[in-house]
N, CA, C and O atoms as a GROMACS GRO file, in nm:
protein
  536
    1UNK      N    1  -0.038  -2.431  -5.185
    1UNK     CA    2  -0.179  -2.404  -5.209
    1UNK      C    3  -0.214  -2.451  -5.349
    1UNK      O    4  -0.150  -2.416  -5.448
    2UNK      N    5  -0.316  -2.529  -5.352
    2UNK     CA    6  -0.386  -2.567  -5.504
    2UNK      C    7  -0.356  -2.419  -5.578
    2UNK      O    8  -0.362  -2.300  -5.545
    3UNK      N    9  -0.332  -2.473  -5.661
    3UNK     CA   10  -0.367  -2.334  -5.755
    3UNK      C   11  -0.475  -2.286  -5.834
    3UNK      O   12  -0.486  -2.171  -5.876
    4UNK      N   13  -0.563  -2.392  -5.854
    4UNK     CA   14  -0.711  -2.391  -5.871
    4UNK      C   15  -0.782  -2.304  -5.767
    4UNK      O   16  -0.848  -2.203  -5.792
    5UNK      N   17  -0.759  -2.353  -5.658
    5UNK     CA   18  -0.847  -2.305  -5.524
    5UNK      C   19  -0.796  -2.122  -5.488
    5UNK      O   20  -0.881  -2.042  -5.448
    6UNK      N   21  -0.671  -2.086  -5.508
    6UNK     CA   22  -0.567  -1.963  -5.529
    6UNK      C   23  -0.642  -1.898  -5.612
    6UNK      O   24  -0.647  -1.785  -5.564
    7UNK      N   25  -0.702  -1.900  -5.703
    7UNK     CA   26  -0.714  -1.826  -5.828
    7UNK      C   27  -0.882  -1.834  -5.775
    7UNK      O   28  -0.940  -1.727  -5.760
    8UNK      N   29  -0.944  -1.940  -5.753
    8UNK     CA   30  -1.096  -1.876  -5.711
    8UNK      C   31  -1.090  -1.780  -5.566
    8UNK      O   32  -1.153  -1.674  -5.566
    9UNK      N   33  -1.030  -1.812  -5.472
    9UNK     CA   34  -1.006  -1.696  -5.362
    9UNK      C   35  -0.976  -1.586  -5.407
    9UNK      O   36  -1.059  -1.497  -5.389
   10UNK      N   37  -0.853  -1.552  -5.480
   10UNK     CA   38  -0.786  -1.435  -5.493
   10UNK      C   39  -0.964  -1.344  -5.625
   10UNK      O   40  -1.016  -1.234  -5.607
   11UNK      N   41  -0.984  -1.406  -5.692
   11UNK     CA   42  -1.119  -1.375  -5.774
   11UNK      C   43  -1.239  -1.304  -5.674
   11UNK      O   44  -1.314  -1.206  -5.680
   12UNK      N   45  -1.209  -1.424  -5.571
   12UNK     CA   46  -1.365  -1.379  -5.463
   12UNK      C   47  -1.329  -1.232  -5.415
   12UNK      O   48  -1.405  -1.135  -5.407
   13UNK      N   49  -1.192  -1.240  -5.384
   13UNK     CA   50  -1.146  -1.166  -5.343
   13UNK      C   51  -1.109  -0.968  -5.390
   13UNK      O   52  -1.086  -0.859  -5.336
   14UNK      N   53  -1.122  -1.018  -5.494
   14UNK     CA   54  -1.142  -0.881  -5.573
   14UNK      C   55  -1.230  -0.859  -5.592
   14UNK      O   56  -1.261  -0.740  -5.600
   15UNK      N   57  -1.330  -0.964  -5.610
   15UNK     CA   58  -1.478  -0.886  -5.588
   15UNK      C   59  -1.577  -0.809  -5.488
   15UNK      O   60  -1.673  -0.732  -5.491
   16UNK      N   61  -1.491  -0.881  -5.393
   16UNK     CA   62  -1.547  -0.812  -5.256
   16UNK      C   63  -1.488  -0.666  -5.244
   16UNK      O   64  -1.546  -0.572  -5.190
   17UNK      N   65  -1.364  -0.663  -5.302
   17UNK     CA   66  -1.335  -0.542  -5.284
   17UNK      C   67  -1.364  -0.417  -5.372
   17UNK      O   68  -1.371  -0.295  -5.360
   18UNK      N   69  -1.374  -0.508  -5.460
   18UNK     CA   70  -1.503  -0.379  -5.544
   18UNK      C   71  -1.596  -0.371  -5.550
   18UNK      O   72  -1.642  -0.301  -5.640
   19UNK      N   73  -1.711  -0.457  -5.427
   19UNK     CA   74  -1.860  -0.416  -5.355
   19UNK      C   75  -1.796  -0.310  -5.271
   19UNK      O   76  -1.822  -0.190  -5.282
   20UNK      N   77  -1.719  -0.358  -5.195
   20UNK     CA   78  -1.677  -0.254  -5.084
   20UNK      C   79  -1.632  -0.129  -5.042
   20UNK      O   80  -1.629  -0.068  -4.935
   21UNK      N   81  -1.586  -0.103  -5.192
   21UNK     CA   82  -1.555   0.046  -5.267
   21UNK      C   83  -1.657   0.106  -5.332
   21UNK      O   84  -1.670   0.225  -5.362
   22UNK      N   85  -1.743  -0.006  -5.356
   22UNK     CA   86  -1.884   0.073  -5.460
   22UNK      C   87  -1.941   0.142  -5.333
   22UNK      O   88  -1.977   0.259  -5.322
   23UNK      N   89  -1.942   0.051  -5.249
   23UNK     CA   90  -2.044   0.079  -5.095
   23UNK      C   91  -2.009   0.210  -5.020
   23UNK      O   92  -2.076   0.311  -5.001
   24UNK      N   93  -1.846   0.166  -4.975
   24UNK     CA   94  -1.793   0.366  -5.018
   24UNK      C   95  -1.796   0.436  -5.061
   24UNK      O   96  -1.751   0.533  -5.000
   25UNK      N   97  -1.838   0.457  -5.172
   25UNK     CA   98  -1.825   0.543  -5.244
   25UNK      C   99  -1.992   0.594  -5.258
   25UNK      O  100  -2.036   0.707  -5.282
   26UNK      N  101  -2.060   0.475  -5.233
   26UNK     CA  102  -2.197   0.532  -5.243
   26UNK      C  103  -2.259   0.571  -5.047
   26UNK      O  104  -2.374   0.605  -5.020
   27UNK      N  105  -2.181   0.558  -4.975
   27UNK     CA  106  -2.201   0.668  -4.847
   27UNK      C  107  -2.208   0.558  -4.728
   27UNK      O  108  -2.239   0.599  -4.616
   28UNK      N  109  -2.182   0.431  -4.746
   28UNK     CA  110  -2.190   0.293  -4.624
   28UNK      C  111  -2.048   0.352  -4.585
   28UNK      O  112  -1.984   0.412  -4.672
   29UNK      N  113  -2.008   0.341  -4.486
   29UNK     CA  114  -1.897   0.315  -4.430
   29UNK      C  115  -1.875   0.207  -4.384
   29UNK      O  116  -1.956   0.153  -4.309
   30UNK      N  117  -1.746   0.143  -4.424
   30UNK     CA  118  -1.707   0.008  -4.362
   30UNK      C  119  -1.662   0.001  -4.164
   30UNK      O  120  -1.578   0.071  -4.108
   31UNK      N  121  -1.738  -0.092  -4.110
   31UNK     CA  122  -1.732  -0.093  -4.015
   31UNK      C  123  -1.595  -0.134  -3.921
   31UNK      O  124  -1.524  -0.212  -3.985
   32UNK      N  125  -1.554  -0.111  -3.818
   32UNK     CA  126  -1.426  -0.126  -3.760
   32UNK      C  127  -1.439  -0.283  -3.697
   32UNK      O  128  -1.333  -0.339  -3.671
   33UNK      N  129  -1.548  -0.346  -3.677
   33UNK     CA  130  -1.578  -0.513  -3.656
   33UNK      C  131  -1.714  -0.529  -3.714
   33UNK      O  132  -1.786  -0.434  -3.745
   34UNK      N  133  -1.747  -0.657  -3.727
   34UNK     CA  134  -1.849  -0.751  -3.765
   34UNK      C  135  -1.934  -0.684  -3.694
   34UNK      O  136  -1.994  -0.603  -3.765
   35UNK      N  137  -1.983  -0.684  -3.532
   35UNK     CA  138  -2.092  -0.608  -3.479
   35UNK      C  139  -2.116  -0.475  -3.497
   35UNK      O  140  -2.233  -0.438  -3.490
   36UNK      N  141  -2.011  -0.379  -3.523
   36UNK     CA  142  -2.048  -0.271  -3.572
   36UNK      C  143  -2.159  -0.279  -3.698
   36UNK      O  144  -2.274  -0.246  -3.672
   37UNK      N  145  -2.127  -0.321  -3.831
   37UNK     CA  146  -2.167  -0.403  -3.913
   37UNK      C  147  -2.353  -0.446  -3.859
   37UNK      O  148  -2.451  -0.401  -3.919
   38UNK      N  149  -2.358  -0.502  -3.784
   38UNK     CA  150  -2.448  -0.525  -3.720
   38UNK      C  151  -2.553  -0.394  -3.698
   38UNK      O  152  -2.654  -0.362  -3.762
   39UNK      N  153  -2.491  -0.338  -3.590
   39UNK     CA  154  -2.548  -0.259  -3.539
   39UNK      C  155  -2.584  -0.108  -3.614
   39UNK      O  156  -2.658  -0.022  -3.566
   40UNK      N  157  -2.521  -0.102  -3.724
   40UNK     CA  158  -2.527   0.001  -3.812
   40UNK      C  159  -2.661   0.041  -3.890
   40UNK      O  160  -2.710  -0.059  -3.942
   41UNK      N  161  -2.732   0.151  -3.911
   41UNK     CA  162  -2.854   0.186  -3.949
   41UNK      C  163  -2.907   0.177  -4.109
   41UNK      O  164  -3.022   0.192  -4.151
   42UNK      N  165  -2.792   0.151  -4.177
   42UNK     CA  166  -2.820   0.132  -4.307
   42UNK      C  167  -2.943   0.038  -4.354
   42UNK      O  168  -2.940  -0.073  -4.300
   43UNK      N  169  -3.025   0.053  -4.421
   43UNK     CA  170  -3.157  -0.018  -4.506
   43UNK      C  171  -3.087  -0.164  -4.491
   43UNK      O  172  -2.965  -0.174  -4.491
   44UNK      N  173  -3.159  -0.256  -4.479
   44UNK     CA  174  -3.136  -0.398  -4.522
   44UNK      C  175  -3.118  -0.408  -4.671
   44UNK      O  176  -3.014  -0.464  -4.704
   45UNK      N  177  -3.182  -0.372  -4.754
   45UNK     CA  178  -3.199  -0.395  -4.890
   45UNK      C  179  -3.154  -0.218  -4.953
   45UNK      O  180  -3.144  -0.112  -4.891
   46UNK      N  181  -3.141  -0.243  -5.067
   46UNK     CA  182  -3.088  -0.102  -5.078
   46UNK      C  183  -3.016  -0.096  -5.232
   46UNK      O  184  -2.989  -0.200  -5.292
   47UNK      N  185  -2.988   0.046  -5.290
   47UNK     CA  186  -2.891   0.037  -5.410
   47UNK      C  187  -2.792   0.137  -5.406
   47UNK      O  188  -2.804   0.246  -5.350
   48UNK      N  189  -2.651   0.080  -5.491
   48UNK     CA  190  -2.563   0.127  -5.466
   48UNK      C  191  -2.498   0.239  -5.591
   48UNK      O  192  -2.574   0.288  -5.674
   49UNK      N  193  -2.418   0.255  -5.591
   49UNK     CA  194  -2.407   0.367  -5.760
   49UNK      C  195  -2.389   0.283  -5.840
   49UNK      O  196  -2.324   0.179  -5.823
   50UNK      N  197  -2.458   0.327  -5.959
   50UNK     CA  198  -2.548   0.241  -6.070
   50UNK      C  199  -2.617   0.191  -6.094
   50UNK      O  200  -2.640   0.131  -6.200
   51UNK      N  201  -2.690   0.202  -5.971
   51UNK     CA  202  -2.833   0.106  -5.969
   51UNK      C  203  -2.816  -0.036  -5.920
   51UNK      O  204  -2.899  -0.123  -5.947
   52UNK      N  205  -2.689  -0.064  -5.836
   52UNK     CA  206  -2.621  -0.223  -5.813
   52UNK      C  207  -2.680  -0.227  -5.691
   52UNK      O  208  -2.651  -0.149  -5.601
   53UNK      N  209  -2.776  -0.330  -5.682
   53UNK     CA  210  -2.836  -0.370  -5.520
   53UNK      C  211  -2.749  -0.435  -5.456
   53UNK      O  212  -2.656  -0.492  -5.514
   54UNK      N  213  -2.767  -0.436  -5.315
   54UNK     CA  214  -2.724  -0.481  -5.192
   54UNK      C  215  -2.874  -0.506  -5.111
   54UNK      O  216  -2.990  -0.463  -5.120
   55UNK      N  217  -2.788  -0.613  -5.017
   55UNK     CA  218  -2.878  -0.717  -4.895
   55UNK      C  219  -2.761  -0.736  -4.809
   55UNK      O  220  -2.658  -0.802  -4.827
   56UNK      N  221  -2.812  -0.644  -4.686
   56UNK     CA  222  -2.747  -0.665  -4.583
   56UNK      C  223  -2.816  -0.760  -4.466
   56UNK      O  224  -2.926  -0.744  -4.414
   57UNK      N  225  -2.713  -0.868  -4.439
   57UNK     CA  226  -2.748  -1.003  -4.323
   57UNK      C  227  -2.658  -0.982  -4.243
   57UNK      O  228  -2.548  -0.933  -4.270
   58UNK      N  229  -2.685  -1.006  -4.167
   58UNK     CA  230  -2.575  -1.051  -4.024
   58UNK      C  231  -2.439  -0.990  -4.001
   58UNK      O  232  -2.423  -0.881  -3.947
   59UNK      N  233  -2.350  -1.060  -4.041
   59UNK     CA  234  -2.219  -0.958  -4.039
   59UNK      C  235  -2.164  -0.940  -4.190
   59UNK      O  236  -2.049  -0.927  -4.233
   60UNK      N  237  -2.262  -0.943  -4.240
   60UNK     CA  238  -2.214  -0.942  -4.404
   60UNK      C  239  -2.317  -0.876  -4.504
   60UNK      O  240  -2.422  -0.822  -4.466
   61UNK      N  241  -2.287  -0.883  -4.602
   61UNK     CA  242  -2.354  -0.837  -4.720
   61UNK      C  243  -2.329  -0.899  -4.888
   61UNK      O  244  -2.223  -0.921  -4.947
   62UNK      N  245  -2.457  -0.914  -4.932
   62UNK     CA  246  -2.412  -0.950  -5.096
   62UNK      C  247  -2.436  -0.856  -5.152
   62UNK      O  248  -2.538  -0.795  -5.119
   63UNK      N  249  -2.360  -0.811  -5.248
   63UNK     CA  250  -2.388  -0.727  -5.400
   63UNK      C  251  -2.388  -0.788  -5.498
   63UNK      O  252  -2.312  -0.881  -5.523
   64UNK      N  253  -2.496  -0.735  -5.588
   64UNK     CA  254  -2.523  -0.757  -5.670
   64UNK      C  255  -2.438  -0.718  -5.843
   64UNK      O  256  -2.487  -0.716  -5.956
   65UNK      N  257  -2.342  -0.701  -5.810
   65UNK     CA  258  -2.202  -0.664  -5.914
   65UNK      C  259  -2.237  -0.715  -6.030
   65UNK      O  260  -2.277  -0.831  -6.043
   66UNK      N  261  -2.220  -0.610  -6.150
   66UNK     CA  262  -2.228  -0.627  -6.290
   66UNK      C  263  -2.186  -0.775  -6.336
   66UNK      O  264  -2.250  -0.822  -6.431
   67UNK      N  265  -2.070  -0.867  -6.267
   67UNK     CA  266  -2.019  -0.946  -6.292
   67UNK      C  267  -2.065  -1.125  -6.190
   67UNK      O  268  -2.023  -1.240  -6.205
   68UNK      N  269  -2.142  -1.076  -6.116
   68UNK     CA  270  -2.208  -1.141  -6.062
   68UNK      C  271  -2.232  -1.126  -5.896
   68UNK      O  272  -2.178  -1.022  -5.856
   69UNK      N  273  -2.303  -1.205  -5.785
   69UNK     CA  274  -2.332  -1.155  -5.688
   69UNK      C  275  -2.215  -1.198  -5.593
   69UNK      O  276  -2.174  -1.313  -5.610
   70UNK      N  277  -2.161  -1.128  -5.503
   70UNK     CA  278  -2.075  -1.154  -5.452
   70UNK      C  279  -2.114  -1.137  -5.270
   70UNK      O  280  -2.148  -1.031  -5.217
   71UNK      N  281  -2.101  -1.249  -5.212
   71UNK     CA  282  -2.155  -1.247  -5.033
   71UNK      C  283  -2.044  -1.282  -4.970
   71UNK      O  284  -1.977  -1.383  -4.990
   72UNK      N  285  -2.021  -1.174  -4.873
   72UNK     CA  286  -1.923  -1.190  -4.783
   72UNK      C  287  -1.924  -1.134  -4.645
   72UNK      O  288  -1.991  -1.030  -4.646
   73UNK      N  289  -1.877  -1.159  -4.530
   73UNK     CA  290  -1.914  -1.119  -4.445
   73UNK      C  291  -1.819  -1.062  -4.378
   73UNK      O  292  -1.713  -1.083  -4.438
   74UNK      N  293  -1.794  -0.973  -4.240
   74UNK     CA  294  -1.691  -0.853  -4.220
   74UNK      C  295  -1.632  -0.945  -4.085
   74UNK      O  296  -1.692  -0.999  -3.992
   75UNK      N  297  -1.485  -0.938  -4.123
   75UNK     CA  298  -1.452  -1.000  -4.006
   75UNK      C  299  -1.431  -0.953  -3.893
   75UNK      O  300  -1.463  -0.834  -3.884
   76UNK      N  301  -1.380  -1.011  -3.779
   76UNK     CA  302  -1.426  -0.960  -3.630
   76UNK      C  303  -1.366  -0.815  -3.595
   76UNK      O  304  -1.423  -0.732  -3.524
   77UNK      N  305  -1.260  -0.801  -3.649
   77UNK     CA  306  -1.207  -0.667  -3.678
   77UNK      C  307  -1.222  -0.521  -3.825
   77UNK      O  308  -1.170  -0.409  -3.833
   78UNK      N  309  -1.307  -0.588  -3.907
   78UNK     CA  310  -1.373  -0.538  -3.990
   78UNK      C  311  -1.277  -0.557  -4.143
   78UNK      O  312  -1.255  -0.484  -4.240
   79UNK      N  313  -1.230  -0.717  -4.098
   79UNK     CA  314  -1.160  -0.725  -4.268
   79UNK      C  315  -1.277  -0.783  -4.336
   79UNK      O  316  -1.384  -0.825  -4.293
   80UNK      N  317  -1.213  -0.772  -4.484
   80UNK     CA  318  -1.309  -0.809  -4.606
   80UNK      C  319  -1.234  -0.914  -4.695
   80UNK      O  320  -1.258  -0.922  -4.816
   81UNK      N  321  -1.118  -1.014  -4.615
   81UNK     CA  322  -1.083  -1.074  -4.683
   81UNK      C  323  -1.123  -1.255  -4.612
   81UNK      O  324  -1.035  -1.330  -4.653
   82UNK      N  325  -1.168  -1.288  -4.574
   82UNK     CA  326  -1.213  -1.362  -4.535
   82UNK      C  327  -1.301  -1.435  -4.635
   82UNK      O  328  -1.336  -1.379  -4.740
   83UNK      N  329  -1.345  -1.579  -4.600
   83UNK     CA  330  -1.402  -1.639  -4.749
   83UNK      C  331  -1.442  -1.792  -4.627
   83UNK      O  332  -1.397  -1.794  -4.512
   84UNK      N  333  -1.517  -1.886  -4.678
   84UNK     CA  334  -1.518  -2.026  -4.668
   84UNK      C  335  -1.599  -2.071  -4.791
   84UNK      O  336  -1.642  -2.002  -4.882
   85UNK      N  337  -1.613  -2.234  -4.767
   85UNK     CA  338  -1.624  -2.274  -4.872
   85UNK      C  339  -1.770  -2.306  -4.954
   85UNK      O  340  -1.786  -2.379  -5.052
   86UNK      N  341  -1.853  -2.240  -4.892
   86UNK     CA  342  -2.036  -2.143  -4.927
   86UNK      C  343  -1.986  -2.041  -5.022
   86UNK      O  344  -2.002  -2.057  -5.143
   87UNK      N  345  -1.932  -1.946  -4.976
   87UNK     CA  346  -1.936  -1.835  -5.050
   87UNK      C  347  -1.838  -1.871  -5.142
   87UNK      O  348  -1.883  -1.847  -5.254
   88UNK      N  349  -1.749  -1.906  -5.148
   88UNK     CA  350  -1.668  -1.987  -5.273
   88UNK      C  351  -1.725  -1.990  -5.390
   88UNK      O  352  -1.724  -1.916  -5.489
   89UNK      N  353  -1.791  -2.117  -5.354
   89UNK     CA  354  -1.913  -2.256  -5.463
   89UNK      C  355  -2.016  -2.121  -5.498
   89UNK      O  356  -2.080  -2.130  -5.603
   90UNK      N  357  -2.033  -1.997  -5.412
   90UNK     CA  358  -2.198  -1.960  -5.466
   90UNK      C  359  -2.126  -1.870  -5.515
   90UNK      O  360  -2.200  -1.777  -5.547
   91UNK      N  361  -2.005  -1.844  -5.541
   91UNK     CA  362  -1.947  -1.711  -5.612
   91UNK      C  363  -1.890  -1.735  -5.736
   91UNK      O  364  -1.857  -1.642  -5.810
   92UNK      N  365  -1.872  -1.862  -5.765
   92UNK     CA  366  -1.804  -1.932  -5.870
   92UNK      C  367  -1.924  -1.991  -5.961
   92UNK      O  368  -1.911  -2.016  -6.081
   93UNK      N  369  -2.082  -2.016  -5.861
   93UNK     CA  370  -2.182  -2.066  -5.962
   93UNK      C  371  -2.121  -2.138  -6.070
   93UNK      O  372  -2.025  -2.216  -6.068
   94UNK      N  373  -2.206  -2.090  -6.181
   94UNK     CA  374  -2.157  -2.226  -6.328
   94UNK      C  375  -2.077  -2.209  -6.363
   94UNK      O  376  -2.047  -2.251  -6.475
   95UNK      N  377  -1.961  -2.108  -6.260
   95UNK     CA  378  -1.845  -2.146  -6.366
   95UNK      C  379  -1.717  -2.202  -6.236
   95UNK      O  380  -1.603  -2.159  -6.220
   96UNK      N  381  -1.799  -2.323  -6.151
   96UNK     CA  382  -1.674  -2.401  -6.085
   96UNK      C  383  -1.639  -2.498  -6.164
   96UNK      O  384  -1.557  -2.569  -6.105
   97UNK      N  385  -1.664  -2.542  -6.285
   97UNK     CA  386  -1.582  -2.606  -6.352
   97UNK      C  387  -1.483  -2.522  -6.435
   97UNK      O  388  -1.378  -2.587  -6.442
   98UNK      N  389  -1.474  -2.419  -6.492
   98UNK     CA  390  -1.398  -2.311  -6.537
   98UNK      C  391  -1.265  -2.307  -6.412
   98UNK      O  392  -1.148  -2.277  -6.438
   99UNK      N  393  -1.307  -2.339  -6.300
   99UNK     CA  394  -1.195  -2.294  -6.207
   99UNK      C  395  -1.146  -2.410  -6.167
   99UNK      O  396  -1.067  -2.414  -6.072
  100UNK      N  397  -1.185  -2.521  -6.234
  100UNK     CA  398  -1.056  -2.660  -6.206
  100UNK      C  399  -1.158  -2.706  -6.129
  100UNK      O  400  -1.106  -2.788  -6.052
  101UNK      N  401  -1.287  -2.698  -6.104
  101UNK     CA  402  -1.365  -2.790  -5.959
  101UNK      C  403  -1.488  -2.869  -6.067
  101UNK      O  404  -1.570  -2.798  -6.124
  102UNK      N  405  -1.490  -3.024  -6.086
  102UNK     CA  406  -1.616  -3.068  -6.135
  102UNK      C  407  -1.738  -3.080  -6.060
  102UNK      O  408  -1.838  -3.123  -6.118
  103UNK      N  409  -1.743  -3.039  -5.902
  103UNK     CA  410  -1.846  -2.999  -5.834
  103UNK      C  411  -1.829  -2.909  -5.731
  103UNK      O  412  -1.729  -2.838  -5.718
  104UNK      N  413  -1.957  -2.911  -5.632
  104UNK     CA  414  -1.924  -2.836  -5.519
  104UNK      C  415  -1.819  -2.917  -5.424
  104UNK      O  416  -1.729  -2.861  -5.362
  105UNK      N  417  -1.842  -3.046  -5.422
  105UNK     CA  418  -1.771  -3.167  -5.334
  105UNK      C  419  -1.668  -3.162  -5.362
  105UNK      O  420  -1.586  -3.191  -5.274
  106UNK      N  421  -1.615  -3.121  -5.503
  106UNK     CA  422  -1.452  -3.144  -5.556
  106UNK      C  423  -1.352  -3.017  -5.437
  106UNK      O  424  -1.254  -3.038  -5.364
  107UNK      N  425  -1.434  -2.886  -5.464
  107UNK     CA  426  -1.401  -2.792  -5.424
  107UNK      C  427  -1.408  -2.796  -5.286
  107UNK      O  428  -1.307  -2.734  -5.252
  108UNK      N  429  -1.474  -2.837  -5.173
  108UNK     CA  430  -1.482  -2.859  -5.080
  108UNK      C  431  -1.372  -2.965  -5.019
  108UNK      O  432  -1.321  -2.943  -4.909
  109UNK      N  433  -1.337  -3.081  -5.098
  109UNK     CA  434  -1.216  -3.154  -5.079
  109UNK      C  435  -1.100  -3.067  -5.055
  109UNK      O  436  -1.038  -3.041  -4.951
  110UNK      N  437  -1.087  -3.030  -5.169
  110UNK     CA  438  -0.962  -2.890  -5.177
  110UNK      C  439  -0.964  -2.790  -5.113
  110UNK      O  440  -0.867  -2.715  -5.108
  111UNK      N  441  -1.073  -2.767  -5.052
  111UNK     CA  442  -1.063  -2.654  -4.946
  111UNK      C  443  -1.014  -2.738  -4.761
  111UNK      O  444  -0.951  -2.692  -4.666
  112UNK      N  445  -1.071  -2.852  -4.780
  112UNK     CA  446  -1.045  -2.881  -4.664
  112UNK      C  447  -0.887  -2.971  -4.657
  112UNK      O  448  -0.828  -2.995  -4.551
  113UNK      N  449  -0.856  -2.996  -4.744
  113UNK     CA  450  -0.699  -3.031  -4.796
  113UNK      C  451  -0.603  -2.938  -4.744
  113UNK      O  452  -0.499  -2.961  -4.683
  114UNK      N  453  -0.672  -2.801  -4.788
  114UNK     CA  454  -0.559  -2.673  -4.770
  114UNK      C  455  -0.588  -2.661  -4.621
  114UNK      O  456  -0.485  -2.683  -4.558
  115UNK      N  457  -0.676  -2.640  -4.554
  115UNK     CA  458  -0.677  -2.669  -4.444
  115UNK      C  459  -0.597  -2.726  -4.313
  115UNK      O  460  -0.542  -2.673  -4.217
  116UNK      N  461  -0.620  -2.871  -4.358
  116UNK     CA  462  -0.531  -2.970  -4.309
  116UNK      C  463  -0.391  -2.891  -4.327
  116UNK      O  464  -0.322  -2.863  -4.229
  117UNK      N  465  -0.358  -2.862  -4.439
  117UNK     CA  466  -0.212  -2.885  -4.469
  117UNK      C  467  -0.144  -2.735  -4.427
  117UNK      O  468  -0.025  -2.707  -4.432
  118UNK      N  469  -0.274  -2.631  -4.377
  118UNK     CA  470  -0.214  -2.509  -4.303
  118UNK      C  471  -0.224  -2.419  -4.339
  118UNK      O  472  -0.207  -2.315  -4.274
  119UNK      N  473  -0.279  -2.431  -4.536
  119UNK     CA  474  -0.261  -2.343  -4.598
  119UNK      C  475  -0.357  -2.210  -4.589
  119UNK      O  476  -0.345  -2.094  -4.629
  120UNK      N  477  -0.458  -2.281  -4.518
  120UNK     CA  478  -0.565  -2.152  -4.479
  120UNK      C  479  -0.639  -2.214  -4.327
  120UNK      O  480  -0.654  -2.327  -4.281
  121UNK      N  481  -0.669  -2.100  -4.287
  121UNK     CA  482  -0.673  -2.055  -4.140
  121UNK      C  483  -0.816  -2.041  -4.108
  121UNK      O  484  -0.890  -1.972  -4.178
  122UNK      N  485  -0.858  -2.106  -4.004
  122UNK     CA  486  -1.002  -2.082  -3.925
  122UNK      C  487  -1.001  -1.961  -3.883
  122UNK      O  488  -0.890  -1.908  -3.874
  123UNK      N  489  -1.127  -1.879  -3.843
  123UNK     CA  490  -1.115  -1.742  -3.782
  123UNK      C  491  -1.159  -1.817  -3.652
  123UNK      O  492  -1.082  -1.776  -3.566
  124UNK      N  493  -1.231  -1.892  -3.605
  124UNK     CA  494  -1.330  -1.971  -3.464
  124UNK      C  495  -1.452  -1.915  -3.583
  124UNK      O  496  -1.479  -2.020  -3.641
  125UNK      N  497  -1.503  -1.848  -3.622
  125UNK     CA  498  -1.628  -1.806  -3.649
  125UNK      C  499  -1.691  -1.811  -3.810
  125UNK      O  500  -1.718  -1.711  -3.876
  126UNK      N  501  -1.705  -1.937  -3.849
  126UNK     CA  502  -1.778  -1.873  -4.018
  126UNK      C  503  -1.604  -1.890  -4.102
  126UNK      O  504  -1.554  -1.985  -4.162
  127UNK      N  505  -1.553  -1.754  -4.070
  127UNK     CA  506  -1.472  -1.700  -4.229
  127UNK      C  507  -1.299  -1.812  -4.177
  127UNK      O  508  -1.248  -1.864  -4.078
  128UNK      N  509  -1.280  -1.797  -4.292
  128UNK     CA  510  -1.126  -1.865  -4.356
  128UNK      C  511  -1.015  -1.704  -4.371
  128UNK      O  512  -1.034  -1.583  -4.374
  129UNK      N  513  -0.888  -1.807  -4.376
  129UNK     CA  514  -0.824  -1.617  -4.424
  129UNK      C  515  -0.696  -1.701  -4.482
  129UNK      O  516  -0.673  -1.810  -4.430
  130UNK      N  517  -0.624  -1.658  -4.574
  130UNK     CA  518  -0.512  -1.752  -4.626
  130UNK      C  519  -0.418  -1.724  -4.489
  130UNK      O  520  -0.432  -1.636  -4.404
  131UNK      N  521  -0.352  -1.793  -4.496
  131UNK     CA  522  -0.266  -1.799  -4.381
  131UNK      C  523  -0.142  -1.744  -4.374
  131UNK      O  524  -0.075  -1.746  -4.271
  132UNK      N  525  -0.100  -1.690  -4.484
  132UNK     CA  526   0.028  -1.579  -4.479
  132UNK      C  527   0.018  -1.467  -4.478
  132UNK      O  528   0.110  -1.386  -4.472
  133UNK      N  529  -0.165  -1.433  -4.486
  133UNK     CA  530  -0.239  -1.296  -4.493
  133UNK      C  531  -0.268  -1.307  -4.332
  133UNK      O  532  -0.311  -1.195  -4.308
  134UNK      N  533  -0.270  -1.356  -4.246
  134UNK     CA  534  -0.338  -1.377  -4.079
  134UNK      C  535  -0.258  -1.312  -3.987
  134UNK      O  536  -0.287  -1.314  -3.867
   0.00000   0.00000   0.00000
């Protein structure tokens, strides 16, 4: 695995999990699949403890995190580790050159590199998952 591309996943990746604990902790329960997720009564728009907004879409949600906004969506069984290469580029904003990428295209090469080469995994739907995590 690039190690550029390693270090922006594993990043996305902690961020989601500290929307996802804020969201717990402020009374969402995480859903057992994506359509649950769906079908769940929570506000579309909404705030979380501290005053940190959320926007709930489809099978996912962005927060609005002290450290920047983080969008991710719940996978078919209700993981939160899932990623492709949208939410990547929009989670890394101005600082994908900070993470070894001189564009969105660079990063997108390298995502579809790892791909090819096995290192990360299609779900059929939207999300990626590293492939020793699947």
């Amino acid at each position: 695995m690039n190690n550029q591309l390693a270090i922006l996943i594993s990043d996305y990746q902690a961020s989601v999990g500290v929307a996802v604990a804020m969201m717990q902790r402020s009374g969402i329960p995480l859903p057992a699949t994506n359509v649950d997720w769906v079908v769940n009564d929570i506000p579309q728009h909404g705030e979380l403890e501290g005053g940190v907004r959320y926007f709930k879409h489809g099978y996912g949600c962005a927060v609005r995190l002290p450290t920047g906004t983080v969008d991710f969506d719940f996978g078919a069984h209700g993981e939160i580790d899932g990623f492709d290469v949208w939410r990547l580029a929009d989670f890394a904003g101005d600082k994908l050159l900070a993470y070894g990428f001189a564009d969105e295209d660079a990063l997108k090469k390298c995502f579809e590199a790892e791909v090819a080469a096995g290192a990360l995994t299609y779900c059929g739907y939207i999300l990626y998952y590293l492939a020793d995590a699947t």
